[in-house]
C-alpha positions as a Markdown table, in Angstrom:
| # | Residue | x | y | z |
|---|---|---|---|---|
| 1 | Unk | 27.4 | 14.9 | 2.8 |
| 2 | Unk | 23.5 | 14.5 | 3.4 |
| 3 | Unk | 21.9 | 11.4 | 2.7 |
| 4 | Unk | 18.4 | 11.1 | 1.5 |
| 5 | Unk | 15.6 | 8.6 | 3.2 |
| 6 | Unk | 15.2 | 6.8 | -0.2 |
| 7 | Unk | 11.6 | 5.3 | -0.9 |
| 8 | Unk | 10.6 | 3.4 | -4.2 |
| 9 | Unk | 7.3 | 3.0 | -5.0 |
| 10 | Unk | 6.0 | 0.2 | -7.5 |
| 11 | Unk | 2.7 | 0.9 | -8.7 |
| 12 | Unk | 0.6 | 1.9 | -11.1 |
| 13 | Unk | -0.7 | 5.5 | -11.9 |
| 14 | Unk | -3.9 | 7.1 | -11.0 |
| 15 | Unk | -4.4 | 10.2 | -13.7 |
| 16 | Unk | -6.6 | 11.5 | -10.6 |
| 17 | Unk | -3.7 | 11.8 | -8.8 |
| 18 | Unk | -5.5 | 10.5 | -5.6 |
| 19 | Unk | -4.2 | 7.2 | -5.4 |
| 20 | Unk | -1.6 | 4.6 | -7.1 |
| 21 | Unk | 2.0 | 6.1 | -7.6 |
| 22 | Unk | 0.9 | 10.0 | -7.0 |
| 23 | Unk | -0.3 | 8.9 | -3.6 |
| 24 | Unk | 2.5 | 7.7 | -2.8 |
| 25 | Unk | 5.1 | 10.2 | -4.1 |
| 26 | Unk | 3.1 | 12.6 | -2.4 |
| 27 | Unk | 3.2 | 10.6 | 1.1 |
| 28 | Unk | 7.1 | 10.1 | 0.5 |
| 29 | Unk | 7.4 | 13.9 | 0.1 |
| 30 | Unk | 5.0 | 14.9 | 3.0 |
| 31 | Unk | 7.0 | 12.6 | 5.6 |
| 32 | Unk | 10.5 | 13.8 | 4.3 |
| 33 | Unk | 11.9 | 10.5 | 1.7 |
| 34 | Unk | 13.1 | 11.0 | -1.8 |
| 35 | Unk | 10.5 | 9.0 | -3.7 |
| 36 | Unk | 11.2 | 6.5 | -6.7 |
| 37 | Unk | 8.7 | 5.1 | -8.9 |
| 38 | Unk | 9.1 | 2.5 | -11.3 |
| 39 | Unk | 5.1 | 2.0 | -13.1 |
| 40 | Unk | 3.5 | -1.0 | -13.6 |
| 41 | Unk | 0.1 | 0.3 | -15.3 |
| 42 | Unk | -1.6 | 3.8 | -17.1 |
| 43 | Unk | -5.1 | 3.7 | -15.7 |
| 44 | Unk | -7.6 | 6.3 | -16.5 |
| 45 | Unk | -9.0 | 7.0 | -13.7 |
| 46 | Unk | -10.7 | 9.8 | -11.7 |
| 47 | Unk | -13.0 | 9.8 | -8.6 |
| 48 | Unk | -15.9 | 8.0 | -9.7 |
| 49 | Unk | -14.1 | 5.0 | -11.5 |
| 50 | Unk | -11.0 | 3.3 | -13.1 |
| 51 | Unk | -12.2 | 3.5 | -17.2 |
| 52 | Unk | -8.9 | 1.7 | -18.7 |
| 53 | Unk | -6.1 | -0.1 | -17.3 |
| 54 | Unk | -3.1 | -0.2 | -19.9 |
| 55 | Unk | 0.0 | -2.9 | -18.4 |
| 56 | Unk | 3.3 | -1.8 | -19.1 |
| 57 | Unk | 4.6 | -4.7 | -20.1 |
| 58 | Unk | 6.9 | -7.2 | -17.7 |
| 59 | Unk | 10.4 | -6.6 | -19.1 |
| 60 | Unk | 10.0 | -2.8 | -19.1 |
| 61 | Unk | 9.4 | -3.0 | -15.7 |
| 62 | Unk | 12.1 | -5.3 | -14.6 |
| 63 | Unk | 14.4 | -2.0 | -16.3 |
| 64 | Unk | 12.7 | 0.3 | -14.4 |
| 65 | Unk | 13.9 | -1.5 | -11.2 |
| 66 | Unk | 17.1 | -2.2 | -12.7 |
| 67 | Unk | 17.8 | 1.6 | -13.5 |
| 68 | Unk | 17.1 | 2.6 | -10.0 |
| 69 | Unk | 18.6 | 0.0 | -8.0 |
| 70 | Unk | 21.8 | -0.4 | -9.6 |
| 71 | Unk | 22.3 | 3.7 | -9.0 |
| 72 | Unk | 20.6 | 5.0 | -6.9 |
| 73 | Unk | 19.3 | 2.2 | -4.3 |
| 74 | Unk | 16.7 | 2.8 | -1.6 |
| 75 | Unk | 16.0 | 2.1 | 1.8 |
| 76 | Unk | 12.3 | 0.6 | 1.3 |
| 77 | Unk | 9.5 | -0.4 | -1.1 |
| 78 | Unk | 6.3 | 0.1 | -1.3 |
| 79 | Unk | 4.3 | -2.3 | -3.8 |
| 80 | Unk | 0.6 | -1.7 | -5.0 |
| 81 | Unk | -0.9 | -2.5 | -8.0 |
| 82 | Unk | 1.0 | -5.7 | -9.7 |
| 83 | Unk | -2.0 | -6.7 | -12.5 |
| 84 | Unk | -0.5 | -10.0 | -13.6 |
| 85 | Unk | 1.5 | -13.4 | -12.5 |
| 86 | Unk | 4.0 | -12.6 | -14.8 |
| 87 | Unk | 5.0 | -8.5 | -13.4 |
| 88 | Unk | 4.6 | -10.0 | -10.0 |
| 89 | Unk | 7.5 | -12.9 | -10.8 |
| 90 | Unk | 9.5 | -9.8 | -12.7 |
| 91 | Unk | 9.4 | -7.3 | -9.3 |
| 92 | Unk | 10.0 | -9.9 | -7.2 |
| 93 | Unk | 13.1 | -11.9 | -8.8 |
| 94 | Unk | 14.7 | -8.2 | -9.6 |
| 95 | Unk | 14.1 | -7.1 | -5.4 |
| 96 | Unk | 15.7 | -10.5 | -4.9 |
| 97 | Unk | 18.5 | -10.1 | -7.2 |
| 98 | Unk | 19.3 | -6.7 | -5.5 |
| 99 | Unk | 19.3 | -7.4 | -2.0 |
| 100 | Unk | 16.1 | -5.2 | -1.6 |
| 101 | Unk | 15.0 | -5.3 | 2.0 |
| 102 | Unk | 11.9 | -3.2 | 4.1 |
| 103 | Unk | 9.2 | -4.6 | 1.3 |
| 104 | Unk | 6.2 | -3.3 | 2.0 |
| 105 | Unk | 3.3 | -5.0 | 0.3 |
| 106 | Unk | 0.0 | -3.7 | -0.7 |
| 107 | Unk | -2.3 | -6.0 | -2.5 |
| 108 | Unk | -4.0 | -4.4 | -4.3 |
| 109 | Unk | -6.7 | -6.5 | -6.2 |
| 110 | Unk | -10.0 | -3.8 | -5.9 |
| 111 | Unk | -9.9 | -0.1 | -6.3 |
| 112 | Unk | -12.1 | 2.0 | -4.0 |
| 113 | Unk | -15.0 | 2.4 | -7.0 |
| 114 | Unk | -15.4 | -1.8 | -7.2 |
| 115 | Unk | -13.5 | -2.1 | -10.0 |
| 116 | Unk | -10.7 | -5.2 | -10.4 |
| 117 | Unk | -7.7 | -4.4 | -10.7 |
| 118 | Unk | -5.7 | -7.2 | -10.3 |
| 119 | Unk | -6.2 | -11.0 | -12.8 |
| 120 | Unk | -7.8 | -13.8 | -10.8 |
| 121 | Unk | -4.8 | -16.5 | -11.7 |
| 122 | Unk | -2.1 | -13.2 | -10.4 |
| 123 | Unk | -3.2 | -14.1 | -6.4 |
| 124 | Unk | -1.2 | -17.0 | -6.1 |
| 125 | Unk | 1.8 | -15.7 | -8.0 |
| 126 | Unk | 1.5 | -12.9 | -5.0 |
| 127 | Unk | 1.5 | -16.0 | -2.5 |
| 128 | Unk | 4.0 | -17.7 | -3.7 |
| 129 | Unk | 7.0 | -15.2 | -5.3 |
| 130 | Unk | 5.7 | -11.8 | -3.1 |
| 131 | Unk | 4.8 | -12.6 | 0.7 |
| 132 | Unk | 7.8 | -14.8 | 1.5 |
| 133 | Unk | 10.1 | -11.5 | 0.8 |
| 134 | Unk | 8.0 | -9.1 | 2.2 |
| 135 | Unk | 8.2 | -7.5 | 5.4 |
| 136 | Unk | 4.7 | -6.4 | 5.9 |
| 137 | Unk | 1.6 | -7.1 | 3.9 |
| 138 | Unk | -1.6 | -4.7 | 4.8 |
| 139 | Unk | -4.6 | -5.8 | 3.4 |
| 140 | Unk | -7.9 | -4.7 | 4.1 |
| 141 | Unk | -10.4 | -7.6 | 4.7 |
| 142 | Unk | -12.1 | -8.3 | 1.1 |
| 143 | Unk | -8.2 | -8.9 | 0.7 |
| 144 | Unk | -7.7 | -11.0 | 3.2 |
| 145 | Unk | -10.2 | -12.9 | 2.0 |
| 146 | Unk | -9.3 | -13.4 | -1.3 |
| 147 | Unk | -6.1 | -14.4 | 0.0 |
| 148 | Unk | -7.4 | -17.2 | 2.3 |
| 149 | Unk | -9.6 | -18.4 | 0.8 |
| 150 | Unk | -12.2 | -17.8 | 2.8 |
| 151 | Unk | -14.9 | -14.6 | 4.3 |
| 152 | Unk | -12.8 | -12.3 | 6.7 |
| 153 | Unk | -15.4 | -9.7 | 7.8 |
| 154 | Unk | -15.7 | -9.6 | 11.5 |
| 155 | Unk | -12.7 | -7.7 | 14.0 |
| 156 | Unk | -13.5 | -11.5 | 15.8 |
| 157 | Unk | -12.5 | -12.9 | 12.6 |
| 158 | Unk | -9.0 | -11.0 | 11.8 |
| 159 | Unk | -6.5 | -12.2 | 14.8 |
| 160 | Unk | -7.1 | -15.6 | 13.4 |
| 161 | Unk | -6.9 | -14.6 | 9.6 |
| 162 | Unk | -3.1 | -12.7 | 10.6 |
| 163 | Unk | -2.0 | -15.8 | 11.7 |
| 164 | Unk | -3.2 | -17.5 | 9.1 |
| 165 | Unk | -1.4 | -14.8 | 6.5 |
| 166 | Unk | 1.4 | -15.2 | 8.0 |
| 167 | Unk | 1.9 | -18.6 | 7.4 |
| 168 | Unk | 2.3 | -17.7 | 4.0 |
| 169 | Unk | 5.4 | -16.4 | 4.6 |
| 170 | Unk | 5.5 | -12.7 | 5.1 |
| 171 | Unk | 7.0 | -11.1 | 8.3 |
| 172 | Unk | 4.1 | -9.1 | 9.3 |
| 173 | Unk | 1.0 | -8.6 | 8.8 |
| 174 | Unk | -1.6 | -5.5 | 9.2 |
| 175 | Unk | -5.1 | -6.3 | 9.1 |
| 176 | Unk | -7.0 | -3.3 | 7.8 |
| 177 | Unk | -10.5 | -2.9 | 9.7 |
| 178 | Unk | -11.6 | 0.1 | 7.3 |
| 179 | Unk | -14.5 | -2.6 | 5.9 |
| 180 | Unk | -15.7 | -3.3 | 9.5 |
| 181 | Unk | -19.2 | -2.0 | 10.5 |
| 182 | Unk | -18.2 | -0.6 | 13.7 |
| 183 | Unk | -17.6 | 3.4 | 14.6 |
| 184 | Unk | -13.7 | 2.9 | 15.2 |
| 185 | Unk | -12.0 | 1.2 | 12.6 |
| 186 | Unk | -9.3 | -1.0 | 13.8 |
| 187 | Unk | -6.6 | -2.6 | 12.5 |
| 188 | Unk | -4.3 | -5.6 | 13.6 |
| 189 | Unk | -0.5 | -5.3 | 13.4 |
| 190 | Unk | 0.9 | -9.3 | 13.8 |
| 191 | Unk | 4.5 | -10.0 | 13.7 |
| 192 | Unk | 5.9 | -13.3 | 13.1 |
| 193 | Unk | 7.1 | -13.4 | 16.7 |
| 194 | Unk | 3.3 | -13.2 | 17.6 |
| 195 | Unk | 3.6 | -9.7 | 19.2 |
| 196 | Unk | 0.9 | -7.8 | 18.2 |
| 197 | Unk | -1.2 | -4.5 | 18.5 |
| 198 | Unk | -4.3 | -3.2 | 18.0 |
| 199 | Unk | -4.6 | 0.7 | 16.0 |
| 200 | Unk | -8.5 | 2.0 | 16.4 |
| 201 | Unk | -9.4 | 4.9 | 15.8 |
| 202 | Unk | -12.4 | 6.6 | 15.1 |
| 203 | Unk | -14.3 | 6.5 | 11.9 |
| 204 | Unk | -13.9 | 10.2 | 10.3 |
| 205 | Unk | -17.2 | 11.1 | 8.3 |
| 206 | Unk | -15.9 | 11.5 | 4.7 |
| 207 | Unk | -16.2 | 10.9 | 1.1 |
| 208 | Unk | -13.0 | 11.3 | 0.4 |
| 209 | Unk | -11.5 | 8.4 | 0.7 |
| 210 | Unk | -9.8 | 7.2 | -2.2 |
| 211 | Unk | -6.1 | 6.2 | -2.1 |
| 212 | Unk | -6.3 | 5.4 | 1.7 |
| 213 | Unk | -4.6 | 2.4 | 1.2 |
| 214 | Unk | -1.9 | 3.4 | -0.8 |
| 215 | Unk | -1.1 | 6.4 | 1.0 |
| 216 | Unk | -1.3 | 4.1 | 4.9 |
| 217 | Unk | 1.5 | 1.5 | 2.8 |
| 218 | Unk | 3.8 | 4.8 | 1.8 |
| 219 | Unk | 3.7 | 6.2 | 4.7 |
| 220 | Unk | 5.0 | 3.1 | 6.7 |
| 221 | Unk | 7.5 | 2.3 | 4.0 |
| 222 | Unk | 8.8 | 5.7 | 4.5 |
| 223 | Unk | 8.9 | 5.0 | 8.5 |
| 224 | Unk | 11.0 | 2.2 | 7.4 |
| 225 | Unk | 13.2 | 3.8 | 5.4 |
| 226 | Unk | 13.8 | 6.3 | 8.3 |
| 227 | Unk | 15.0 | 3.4 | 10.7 |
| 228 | Unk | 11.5 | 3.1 | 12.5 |
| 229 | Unk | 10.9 | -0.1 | 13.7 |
| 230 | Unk | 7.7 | -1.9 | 11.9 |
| 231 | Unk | 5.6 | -1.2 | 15.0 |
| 232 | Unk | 6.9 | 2.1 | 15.1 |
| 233 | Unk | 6.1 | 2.6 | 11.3 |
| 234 | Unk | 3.1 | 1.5 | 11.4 |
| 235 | Unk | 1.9 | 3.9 | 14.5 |
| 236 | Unk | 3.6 | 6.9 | 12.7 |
| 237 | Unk | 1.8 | 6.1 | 9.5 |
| 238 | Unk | -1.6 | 5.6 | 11.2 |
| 239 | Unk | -1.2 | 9.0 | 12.7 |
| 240 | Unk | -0.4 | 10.6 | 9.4 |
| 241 | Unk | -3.4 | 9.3 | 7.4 |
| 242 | Unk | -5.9 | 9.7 | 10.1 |
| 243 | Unk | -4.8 | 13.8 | 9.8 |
| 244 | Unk | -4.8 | 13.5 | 6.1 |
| 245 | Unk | -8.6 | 12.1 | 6.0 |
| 246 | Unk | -9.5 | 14.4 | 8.9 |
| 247 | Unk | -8.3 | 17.2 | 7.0 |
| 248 | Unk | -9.1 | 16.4 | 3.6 |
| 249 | Unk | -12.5 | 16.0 | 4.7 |
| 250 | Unk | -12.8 | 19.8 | 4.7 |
| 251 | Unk | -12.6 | 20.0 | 0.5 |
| 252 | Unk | -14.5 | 19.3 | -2.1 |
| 253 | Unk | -12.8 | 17.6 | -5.3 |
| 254 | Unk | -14.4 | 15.3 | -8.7 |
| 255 | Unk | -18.2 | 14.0 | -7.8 |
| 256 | Unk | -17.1 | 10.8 | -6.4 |
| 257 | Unk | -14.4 | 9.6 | -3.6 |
| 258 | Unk | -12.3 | 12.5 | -3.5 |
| 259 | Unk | -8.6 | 12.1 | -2.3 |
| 260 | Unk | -7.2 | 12.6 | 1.3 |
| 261 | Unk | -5.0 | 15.2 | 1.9 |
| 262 | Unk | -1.4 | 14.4 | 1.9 |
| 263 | Unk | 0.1 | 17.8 | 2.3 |
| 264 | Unk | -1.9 | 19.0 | 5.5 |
| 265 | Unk | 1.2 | 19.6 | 7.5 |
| 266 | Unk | 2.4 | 22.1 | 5.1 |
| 267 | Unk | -0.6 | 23.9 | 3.1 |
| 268 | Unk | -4.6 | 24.8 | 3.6 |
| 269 | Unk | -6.4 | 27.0 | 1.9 |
């Protein structure tokens, strides 16, 4: 019999369909993994801005996880947006409890429009029950920031900041450089062994932008779940959303950030 590459995502919804748990289901799909999704949060949400954020509450999601992991397993994870202290204890003591390994970690605390999505008190609950299980943790500078404690906005500053993240417990680490002011944007993979790489690429002229992150995290979670090495993930993953925003470039969708596009491989118009 077949087996699938199975990939869960743990997220919350974009009704948009540009970012949050569509991103990623879609990104799943494209690269060829059965995607999983257990929600954490409804927001309405389009282009231009998140307008509500309703949490599903803590228990509900720990059955979520349950449901899937007890039947039909999976080969990685793929976490975004985790709004409170308490879901963030409840995803990671369930992952824990099953054995969950390949934990790819998106911290999500902003969404592309400036609005907050995650609760100030939630970021050490993320330090302290997420990073020390996960296997890689990508996020952008304002994130890394938050994280540290202190303002990460310089390519000069983010070999130091990786270490730094690391330290917290995580087994890699991947700088995002989207926020730099430079025309590549570069980001820095650090493992815990202190290998590390540098991915630049140049800065593609868009709008539409929104669910980048997301769609980078799924993708290298589904690397993962193919038996790609973390480097290796993260190269493939790279590859596939610099085409996406390349391509997506090329449309013309909502008024505000409009979404990359995760099916380029396949369809055009």
């Amino acid at each position: 019999m077949k087996i699938y590459a199975r990939t869960l995502t743990i997220a919350g919804s974009d009704s948009g369909g540009g970012a949050g748990i569509q991103a990623d289901l879609k990104t799943f799909a494209a690269l060829g993994c059965y995607g999983m999704s257990v929600l954490t949060a409804l927001t309405a949400q389009n282009t231009k801005a998140v307008t509500g954020i309703f949490p599903v509450p803590p228990a509900f999601i720990a059955e979520q996880l349950k449901a899937v992991l007890s039947d039909i397993g999976t080969d990685a994870v793929k976490i975004g947006m985790l709004h409170s202290p308490e879901v963030i204890e409840v995803v990671a003591k369930t992952l824990v409890e099953f054995g969950v390994t390949n934990i790819v970690l998106d911290p999500v605390m902003v969404a592309k429009s400036g609005d907050k999505l995650l609760q100030d008190e939630a970021v050490d609950a993320l330090k302290s029950y997420l990073l020390p299980i996960a296997t890689l943790i990508t996020p952008n500078l304002p994130e890394t920031s938050v994280l540290l404690g202190r303002t990460v906005e310089l390519q000069a500053d983010m070999p130091q900041a990786a270490v730094d993240l690391l330290r917290l417990g995580a087994g890699a680490v991947l700088v995002k450089g989207g926020h730099l002011i430079t025309d590549d944007s570069a980001d820095l993979l650090y493992l815990a062994t202190s290998e590390h790489h540098w991915f630049s690429t140049a800065r593609i002229d868009t709008k539409n932008s929104h669910g980048t992150g997301c769609t980078l995290s799924s993708a290298i979670a589904a690397g993962l779940a193919k038996g790609l090495s973390v480097v290796e993930a993260v190269s493939a993953a790279k590859t596939y959303l610099t085409q996406a925003l390349r391509t997506g470039a090329e449309y013309r969708l909502g008024h505000g950030h409009g979404p990359v596009h995760h099916f380029y491989d396949f369809w055009t118009h």
